[in-house]
mmCIF file as Biopython writes it, N, C-alpha, C and O atoms, coordinates in Angstrom:
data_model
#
loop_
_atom_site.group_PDB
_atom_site.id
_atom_site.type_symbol
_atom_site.label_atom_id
_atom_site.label_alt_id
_atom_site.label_comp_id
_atom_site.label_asym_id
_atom_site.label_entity_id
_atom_site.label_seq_id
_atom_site.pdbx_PDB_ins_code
_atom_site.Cartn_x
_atom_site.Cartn_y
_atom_site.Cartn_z
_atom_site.occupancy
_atom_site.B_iso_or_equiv
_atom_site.auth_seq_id
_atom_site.auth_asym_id
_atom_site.pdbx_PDB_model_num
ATOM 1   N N  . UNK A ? 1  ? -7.414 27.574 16.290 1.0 0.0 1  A 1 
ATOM 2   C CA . UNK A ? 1  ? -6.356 28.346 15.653 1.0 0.0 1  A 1 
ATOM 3   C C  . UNK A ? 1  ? -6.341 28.052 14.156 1.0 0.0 1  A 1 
ATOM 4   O O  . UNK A ? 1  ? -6.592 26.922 13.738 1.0 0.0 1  A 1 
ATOM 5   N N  . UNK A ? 2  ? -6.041 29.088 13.341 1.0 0.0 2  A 1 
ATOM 6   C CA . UNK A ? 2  ? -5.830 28.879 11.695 1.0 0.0 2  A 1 
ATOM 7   C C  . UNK A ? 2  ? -4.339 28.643 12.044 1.0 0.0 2  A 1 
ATOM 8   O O  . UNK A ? 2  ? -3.481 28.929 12.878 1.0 0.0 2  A 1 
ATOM 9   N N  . UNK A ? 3  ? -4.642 27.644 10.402 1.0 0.0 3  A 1 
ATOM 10  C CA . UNK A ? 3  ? -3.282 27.443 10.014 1.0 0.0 3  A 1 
ATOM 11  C C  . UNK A ? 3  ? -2.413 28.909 9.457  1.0 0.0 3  A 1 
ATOM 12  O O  . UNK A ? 3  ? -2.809 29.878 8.810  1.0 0.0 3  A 1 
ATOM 13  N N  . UNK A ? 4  ? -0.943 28.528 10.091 1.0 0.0 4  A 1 
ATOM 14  C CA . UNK A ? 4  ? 0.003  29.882 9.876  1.0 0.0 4  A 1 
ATOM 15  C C  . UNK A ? 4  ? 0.645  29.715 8.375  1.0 0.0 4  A 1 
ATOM 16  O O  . UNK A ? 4  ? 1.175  28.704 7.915  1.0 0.0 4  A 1 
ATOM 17  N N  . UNK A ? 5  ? 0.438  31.084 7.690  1.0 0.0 5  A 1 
ATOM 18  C CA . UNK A ? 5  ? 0.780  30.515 6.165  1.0 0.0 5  A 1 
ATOM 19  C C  . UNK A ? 5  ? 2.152  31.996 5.878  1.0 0.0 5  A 1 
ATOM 20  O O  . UNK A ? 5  ? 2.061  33.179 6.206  1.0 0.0 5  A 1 
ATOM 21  N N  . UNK A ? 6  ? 3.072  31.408 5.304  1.0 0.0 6  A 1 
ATOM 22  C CA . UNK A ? 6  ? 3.987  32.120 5.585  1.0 0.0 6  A 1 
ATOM 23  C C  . UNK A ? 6  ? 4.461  32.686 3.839  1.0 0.0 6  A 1 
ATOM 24  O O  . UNK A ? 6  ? 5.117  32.011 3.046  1.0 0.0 6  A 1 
ATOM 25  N N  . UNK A ? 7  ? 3.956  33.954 3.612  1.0 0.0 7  A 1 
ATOM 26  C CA . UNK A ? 7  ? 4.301  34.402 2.249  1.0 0.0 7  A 1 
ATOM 27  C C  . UNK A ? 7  ? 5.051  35.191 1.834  1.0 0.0 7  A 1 
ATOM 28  O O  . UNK A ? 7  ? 5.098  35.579 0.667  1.0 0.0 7  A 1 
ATOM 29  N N  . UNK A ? 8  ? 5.783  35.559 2.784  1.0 0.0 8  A 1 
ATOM 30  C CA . UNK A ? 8  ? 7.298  37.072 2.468  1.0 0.0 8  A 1 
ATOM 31  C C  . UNK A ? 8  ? 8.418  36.213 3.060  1.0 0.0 8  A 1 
ATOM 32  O O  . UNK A ? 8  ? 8.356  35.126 3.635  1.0 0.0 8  A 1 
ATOM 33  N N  . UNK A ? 9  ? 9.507  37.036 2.748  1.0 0.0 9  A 1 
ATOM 34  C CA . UNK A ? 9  ? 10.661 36.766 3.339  1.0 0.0 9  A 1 
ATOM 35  C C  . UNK A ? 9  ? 10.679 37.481 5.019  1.0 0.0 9  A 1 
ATOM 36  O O  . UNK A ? 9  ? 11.240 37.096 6.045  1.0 0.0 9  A 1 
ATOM 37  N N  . UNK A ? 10 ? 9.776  38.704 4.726  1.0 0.0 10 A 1 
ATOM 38  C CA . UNK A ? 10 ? 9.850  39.414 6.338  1.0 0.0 10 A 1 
ATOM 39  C C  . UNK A ? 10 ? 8.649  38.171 7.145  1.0 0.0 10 A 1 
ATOM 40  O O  . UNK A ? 10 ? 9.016  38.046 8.314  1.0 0.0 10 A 1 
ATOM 41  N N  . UNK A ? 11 ? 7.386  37.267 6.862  1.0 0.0 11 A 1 
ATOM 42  C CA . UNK A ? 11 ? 7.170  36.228 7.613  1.0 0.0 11 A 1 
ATOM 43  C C  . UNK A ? 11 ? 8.038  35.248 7.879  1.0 0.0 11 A 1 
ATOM 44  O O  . UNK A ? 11 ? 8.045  34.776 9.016  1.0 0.0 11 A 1 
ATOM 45  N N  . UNK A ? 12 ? 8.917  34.766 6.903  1.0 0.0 12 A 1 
ATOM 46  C CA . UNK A ? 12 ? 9.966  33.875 7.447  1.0 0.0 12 A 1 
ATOM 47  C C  . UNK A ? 12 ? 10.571 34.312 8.364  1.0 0.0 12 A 1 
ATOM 48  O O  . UNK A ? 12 ? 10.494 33.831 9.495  1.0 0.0 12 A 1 
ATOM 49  N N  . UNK A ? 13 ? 11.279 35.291 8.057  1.0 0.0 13 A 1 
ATOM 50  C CA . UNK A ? 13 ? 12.325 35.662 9.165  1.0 0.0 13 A 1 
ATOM 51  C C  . UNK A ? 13 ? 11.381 35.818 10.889 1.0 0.0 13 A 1 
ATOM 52  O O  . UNK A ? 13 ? 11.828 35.435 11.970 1.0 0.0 13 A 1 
ATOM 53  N N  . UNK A ? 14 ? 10.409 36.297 10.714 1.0 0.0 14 A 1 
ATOM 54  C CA . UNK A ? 14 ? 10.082 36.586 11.566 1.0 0.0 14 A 1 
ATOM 55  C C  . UNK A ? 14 ? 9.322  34.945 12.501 1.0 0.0 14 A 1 
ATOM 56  O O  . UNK A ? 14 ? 9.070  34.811 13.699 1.0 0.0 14 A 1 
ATOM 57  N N  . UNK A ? 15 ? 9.193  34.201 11.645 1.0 0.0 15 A 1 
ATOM 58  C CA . UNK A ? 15 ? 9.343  32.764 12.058 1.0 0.0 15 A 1 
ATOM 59  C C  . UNK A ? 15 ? 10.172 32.124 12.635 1.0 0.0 15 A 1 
ATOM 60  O O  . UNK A ? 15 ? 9.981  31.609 13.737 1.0 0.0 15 A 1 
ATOM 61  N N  . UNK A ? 16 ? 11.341 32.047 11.908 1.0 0.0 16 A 1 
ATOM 62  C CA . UNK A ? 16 ? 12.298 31.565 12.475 1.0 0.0 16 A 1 
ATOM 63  C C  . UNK A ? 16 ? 12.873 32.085 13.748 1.0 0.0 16 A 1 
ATOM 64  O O  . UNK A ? 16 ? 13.386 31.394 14.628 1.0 0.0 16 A 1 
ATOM 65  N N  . UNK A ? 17 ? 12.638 34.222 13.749 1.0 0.0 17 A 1 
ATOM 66  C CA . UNK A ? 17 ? 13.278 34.156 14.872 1.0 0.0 17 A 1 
ATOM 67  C C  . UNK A ? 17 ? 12.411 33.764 15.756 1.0 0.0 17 A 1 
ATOM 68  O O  . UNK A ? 17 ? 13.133 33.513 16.721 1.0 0.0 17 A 1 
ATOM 69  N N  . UNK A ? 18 ? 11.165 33.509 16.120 1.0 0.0 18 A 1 
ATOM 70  C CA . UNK A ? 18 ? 10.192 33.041 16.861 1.0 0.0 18 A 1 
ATOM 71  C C  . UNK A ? 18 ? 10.558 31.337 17.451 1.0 0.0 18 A 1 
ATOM 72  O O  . UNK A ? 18 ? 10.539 30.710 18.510 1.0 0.0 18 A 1 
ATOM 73  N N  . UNK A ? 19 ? 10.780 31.188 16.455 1.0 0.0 19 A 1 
ATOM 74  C CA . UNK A ? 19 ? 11.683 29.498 16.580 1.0 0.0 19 A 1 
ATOM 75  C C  . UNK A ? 19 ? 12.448 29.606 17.213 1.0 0.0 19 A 1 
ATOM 76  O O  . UNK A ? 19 ? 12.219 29.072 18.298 1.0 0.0 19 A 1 
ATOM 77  N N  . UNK A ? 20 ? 13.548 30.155 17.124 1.0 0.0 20 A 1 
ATOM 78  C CA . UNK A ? 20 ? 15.067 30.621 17.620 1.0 0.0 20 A 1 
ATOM 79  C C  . UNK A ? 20 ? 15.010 30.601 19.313 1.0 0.0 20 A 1 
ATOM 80  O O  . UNK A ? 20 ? 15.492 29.897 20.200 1.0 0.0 20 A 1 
ATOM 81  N N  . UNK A ? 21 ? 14.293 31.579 19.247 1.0 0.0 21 A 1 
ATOM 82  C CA . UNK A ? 21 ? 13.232 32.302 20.674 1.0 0.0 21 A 1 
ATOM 83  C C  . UNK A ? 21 ? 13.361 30.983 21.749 1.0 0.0 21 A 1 
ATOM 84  O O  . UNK A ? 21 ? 14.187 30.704 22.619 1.0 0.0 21 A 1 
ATOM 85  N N  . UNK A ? 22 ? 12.153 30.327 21.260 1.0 0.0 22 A 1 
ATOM 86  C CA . UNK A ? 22 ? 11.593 29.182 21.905 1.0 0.0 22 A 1 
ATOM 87  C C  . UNK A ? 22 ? 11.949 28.157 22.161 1.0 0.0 22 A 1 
ATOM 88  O O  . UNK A ? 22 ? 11.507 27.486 23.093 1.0 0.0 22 A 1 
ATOM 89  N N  . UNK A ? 23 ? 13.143 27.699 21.103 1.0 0.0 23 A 1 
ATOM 90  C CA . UNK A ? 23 ? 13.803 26.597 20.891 1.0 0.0 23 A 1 
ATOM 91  C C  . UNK A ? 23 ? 15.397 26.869 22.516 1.0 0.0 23 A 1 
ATOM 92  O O  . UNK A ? 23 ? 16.098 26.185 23.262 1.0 0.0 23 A 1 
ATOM 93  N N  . UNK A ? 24 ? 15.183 27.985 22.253 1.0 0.0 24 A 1 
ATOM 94  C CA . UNK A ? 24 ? 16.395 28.724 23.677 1.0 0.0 24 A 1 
ATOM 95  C C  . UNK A ? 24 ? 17.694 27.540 23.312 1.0 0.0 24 A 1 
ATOM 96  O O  . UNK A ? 24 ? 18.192 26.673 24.030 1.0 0.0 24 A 1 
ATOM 97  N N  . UNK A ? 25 ? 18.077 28.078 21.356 1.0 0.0 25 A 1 
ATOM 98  C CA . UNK A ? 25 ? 19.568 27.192 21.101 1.0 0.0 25 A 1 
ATOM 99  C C  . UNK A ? 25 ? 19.428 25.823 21.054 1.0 0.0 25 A 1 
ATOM 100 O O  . UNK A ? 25 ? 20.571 25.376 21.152 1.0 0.0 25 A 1 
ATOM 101 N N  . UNK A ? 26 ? 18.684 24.966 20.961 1.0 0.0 26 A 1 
ATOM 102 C CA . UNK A ? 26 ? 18.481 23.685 20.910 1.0 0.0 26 A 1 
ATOM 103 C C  . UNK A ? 26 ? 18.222 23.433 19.971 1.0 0.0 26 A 1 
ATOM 104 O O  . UNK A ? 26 ? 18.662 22.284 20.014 1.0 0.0 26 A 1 
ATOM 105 N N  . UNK A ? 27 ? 17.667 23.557 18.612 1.0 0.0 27 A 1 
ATOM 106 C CA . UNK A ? 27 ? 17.190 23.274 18.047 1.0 0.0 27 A 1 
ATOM 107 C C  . UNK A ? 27 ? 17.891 23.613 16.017 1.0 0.0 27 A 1 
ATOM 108 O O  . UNK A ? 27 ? 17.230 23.658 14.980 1.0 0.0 27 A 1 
ATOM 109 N N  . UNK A ? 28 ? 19.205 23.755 16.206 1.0 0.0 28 A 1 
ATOM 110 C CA . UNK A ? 28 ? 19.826 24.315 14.972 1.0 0.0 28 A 1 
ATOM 111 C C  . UNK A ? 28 ? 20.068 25.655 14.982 1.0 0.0 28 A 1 
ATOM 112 O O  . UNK A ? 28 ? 19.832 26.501 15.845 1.0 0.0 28 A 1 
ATOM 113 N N  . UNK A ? 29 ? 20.704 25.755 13.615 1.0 0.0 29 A 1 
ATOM 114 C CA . UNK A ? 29 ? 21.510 27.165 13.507 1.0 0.0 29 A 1 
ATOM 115 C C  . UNK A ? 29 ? 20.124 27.683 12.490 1.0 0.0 29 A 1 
ATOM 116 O O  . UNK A ? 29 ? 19.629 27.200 11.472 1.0 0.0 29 A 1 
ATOM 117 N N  . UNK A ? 30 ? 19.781 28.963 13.366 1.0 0.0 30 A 1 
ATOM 118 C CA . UNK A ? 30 ? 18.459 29.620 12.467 1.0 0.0 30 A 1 
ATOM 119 C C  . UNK A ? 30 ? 19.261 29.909 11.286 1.0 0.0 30 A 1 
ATOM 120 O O  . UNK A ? 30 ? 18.682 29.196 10.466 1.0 0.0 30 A 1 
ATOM 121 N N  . UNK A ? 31 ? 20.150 30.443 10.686 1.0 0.0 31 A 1 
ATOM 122 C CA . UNK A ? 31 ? 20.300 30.620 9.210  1.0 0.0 31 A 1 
ATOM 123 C C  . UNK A ? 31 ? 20.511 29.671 8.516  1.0 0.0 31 A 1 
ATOM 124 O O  . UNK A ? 31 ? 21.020 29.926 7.425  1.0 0.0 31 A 1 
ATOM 125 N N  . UNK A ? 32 ? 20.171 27.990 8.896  1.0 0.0 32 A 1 
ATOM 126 C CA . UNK A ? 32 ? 19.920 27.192 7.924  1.0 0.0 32 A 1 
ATOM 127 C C  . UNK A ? 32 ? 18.596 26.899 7.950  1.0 0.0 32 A 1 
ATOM 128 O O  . UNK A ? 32 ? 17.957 26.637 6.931  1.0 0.0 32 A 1 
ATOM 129 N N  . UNK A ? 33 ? 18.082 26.929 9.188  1.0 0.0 33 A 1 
ATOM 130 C CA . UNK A ? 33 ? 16.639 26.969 8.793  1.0 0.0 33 A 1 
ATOM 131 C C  . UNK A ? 33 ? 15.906 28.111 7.791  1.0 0.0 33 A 1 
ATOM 132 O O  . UNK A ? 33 ? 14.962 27.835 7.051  1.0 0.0 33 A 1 
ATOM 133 N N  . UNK A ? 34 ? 16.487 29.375 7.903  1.0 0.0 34 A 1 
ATOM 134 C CA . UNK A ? 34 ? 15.987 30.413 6.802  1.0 0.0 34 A 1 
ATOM 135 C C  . UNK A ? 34 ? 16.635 30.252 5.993  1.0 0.0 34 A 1 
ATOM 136 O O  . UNK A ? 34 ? 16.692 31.329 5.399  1.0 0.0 34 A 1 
ATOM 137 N N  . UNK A ? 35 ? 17.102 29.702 5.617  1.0 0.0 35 A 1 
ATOM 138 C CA . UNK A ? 35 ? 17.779 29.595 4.038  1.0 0.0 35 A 1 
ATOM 139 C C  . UNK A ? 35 ? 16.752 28.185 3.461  1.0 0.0 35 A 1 
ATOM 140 O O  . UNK A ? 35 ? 16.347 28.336 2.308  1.0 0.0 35 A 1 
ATOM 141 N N  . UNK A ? 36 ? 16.404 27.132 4.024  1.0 0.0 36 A 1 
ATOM 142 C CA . UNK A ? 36 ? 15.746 26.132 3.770  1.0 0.0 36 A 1 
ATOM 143 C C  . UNK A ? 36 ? 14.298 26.971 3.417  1.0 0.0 36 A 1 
ATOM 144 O O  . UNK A ? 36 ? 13.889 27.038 2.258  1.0 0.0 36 A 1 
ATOM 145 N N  . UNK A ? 37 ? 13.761 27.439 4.267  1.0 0.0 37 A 1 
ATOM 146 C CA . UNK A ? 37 ? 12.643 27.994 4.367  1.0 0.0 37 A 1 
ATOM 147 C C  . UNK A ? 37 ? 12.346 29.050 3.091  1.0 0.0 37 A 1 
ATOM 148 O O  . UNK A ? 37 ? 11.290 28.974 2.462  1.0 0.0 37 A 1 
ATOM 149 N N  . UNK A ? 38 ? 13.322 29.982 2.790  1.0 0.0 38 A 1 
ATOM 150 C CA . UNK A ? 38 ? 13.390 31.263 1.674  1.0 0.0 38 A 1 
ATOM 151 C C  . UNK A ? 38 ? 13.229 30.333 0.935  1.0 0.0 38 A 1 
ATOM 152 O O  . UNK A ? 38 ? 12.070 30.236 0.532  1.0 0.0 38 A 1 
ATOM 153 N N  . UNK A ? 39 ? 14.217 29.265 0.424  1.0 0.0 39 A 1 
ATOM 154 C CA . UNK A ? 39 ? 14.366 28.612 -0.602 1.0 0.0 39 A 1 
ATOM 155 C C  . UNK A ? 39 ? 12.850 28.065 -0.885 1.0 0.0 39 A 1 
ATOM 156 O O  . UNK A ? 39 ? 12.452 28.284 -2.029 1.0 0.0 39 A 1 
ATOM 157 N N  . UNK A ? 40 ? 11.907 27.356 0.030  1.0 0.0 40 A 1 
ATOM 158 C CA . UNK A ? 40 ? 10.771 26.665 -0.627 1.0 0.0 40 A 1 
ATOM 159 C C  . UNK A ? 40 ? 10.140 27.489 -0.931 1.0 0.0 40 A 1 
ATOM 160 O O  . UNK A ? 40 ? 9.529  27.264 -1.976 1.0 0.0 40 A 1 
ATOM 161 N N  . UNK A ? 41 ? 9.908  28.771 -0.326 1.0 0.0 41 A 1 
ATOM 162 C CA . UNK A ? 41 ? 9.034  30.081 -0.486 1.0 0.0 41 A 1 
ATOM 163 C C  . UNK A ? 41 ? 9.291  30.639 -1.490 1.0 0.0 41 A 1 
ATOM 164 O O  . UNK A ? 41 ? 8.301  31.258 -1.879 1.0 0.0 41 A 1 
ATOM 165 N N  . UNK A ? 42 ? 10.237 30.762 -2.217 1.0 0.0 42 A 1 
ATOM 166 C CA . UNK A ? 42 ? 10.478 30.806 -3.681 1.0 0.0 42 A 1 
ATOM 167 C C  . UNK A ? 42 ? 9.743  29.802 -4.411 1.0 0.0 42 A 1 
ATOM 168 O O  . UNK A ? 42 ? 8.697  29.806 -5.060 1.0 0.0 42 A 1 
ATOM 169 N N  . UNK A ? 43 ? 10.362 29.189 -4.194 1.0 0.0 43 A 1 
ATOM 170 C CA . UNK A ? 43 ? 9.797  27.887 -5.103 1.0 0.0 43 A 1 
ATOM 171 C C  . UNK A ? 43 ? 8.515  27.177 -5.111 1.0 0.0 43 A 1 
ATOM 172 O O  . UNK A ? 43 ? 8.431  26.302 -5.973 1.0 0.0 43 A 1 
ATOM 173 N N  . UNK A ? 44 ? 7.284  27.387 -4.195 1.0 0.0 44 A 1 
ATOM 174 C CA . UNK A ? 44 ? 6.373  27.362 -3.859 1.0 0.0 44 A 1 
ATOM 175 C C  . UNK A ? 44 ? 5.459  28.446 -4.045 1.0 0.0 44 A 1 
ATOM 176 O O  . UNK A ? 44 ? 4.640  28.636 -4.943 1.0 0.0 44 A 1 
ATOM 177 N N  . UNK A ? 45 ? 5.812  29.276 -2.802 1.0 0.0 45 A 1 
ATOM 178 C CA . UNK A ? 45 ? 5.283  30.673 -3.110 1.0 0.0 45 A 1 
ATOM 179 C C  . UNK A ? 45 ? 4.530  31.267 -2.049 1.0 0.0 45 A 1 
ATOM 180 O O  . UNK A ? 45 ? 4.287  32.462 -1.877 1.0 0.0 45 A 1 
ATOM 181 N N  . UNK A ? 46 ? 4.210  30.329 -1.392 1.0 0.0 46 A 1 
ATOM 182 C CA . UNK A ? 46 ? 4.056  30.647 0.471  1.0 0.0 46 A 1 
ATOM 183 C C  . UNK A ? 46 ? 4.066  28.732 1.143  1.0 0.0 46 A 1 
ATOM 184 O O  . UNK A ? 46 ? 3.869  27.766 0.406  1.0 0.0 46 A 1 
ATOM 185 N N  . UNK A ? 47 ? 4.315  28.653 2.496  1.0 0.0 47 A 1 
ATOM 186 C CA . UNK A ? 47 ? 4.155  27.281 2.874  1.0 0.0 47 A 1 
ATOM 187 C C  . UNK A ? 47 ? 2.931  27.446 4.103  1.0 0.0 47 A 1 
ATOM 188 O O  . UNK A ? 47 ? 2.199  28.384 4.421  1.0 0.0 47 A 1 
ATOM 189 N N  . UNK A ? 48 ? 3.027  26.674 4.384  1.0 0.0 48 A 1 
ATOM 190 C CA . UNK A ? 48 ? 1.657  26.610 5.357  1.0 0.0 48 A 1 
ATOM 191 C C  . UNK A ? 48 ? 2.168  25.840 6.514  1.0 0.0 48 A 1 
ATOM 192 O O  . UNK A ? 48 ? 2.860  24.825 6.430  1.0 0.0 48 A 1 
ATOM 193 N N  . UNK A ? 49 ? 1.674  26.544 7.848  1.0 0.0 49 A 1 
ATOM 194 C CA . UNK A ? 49 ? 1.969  25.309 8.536  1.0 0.0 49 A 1 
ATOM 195 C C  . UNK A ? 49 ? 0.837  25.215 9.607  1.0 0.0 49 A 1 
ATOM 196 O O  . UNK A ? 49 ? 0.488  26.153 10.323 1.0 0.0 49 A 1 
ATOM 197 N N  . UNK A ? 50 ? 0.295  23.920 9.620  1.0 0.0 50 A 1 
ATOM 198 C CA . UNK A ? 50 ? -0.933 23.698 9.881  1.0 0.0 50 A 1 
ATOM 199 C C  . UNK A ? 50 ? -0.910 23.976 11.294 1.0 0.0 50 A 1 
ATOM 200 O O  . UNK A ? 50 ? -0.001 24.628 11.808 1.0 0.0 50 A 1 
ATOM 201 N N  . UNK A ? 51 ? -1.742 23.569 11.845 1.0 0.0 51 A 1 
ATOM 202 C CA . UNK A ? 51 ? -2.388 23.766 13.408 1.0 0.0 51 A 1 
ATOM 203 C C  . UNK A ? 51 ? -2.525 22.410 13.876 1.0 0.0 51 A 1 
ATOM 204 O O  . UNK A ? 51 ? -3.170 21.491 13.370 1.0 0.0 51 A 1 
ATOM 205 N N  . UNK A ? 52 ? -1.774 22.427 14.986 1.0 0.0 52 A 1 
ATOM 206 C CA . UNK A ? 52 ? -1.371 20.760 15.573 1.0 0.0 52 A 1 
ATOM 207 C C  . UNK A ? 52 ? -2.836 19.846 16.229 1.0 0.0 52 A 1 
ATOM 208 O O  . UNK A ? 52 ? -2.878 18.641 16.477 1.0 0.0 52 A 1 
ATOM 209 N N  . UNK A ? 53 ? -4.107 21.011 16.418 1.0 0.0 53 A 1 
ATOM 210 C CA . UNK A ? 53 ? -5.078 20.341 16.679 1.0 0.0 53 A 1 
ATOM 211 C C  . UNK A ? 53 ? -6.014 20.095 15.304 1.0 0.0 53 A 1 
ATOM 212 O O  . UNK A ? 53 ? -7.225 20.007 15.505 1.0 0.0 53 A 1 
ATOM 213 N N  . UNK A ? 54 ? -5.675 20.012 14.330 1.0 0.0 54 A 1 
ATOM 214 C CA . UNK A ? 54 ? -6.009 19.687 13.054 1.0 0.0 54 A 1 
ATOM 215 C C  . UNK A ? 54 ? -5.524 18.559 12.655 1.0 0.0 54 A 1 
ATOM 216 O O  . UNK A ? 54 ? -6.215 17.981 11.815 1.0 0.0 54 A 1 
ATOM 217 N N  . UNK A ? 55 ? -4.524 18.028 12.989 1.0 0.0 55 A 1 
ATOM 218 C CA . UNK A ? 55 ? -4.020 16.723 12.945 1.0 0.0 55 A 1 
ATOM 219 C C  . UNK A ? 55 ? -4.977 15.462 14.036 1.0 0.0 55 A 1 
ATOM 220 O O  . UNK A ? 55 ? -5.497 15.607 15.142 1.0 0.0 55 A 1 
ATOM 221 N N  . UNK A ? 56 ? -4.863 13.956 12.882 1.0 0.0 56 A 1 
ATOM 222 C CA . UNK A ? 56 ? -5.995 13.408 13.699 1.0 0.0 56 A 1 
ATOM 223 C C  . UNK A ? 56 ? -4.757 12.764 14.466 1.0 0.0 56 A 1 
ATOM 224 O O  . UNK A ? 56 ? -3.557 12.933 14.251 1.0 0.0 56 A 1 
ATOM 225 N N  . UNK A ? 57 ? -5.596 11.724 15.732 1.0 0.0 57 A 1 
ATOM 226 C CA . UNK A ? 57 ? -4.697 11.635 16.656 1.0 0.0 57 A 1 
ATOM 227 C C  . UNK A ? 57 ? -3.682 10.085 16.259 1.0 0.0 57 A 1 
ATOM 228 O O  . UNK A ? 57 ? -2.800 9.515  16.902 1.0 0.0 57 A 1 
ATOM 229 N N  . UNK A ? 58 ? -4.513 9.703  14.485 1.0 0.0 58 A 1 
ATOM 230 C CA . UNK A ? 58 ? -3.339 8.513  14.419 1.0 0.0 58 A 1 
ATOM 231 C C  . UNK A ? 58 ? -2.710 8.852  13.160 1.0 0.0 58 A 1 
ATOM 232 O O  . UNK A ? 58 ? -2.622 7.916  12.365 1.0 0.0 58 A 1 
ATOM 233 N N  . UNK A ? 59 ? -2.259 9.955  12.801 1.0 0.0 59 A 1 
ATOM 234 C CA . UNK A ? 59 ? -1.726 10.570 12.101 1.0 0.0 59 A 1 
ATOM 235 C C  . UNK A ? 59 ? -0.331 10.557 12.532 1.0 0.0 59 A 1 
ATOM 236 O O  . UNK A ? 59 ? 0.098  10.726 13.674 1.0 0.0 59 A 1 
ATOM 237 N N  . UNK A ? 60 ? 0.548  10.253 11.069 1.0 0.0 60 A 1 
ATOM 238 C CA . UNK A ? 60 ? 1.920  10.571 11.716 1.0 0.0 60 A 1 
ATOM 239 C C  . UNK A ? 60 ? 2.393  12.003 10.349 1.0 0.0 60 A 1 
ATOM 240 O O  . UNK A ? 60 ? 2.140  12.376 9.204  1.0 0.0 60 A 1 
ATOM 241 N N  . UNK A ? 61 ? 3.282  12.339 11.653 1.0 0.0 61 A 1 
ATOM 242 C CA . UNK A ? 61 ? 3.942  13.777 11.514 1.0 0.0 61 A 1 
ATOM 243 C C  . UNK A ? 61 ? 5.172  13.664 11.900 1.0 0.0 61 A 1 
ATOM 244 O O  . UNK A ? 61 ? 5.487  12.820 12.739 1.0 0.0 61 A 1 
ATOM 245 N N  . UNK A ? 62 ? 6.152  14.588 11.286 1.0 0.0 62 A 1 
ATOM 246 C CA . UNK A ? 62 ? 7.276  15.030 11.598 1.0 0.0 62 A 1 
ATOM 247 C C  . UNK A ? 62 ? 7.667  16.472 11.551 1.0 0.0 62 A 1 
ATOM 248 O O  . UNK A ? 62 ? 7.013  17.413 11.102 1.0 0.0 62 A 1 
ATOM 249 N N  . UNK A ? 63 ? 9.238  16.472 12.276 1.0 0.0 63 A 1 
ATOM 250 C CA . UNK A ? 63 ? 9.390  18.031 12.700 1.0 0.0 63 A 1 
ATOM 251 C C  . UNK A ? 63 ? 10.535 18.276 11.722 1.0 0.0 63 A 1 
ATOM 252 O O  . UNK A ? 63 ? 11.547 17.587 11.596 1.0 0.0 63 A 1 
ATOM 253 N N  . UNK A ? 64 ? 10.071 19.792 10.800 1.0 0.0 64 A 1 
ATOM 254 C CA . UNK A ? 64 ? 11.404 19.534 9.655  1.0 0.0 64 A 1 
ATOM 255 C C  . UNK A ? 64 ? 12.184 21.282 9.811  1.0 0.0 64 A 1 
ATOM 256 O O  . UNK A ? 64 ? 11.703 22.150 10.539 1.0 0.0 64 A 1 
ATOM 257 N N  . UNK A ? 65 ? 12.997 21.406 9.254  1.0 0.0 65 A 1 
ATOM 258 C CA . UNK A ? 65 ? 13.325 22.820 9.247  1.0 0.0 65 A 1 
ATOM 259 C C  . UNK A ? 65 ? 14.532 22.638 10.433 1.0 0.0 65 A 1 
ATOM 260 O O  . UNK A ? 65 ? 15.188 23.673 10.315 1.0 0.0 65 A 1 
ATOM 261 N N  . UNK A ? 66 ? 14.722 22.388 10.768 1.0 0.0 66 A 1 
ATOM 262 C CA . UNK A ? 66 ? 16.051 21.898 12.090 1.0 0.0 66 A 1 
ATOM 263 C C  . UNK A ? 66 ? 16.077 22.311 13.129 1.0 0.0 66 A 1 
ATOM 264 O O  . UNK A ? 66 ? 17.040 22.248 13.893 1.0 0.0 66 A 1 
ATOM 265 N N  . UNK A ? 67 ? 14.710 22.954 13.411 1.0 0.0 67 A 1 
ATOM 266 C CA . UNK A ? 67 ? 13.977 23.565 14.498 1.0 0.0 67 A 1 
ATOM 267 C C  . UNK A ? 67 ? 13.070 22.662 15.489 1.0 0.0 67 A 1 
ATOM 268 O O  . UNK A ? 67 ? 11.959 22.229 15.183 1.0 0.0 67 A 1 
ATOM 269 N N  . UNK A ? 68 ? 13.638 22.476 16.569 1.0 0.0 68 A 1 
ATOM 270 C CA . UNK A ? 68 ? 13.157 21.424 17.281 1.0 0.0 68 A 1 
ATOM 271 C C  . UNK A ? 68 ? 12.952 20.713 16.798 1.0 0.0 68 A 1 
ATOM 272 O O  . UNK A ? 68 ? 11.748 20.461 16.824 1.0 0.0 68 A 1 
ATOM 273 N N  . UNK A ? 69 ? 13.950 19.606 15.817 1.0 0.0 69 A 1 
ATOM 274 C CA . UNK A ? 69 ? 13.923 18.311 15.434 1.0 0.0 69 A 1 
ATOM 275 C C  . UNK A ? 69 ? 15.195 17.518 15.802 1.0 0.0 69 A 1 
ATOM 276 O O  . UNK A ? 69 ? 15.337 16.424 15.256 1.0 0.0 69 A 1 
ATOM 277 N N  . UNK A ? 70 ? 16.136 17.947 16.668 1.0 0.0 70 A 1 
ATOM 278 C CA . UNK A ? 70 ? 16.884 17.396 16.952 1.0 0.0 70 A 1 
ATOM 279 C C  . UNK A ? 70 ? 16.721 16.489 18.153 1.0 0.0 70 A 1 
ATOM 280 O O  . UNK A ? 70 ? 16.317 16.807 19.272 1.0 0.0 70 A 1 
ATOM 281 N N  . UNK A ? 71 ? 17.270 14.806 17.536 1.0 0.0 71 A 1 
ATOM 282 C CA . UNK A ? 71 ? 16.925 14.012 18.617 1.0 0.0 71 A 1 
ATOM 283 C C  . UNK A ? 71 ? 17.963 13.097 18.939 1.0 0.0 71 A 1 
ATOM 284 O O  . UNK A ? 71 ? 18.251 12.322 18.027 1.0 0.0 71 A 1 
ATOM 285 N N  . UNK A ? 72 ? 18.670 12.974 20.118 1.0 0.0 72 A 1 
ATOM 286 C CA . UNK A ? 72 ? 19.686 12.238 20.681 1.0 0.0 72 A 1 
ATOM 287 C C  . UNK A ? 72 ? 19.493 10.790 20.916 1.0 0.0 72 A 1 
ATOM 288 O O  . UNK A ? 72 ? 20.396 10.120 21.419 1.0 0.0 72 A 1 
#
């Protein structure tokens, strides 16, 4: 899989609701995640988000955007 690179506001949105989707409410309120998200995409100008088998296996990672990062 290529990495997913996200350069409009209509890819965000359409991210997040994909998130939204999957996450089935667990995972934050999608309009703070798209507001986080618009905001770097401005300010950046697209973000990238890599492909989880591209990561080596002693690599550390985290989950950001408030989308399935919530942990009890």
């Amino acid at each position: 899989m290529v990495d997913l690179i996200l350069r409009s506001k209509t890819d965000v949105e359409g991210f997040v609701r994909g998130c939204t989707f999957l996450g089935t409410g667990g995972g934050g309120l999608p309009g703070v995640g798209l507001k986080l998200l618009l905001g770097n995409l401005e300010k950046y100008g697209e973000i990238i988000i890599h492909d989880v088998n591209k990561v080596r296996d002693n690599a550390w990672s985290c989950t950001t955007y408030l989308m399935g990062s919530h942990c009890s």
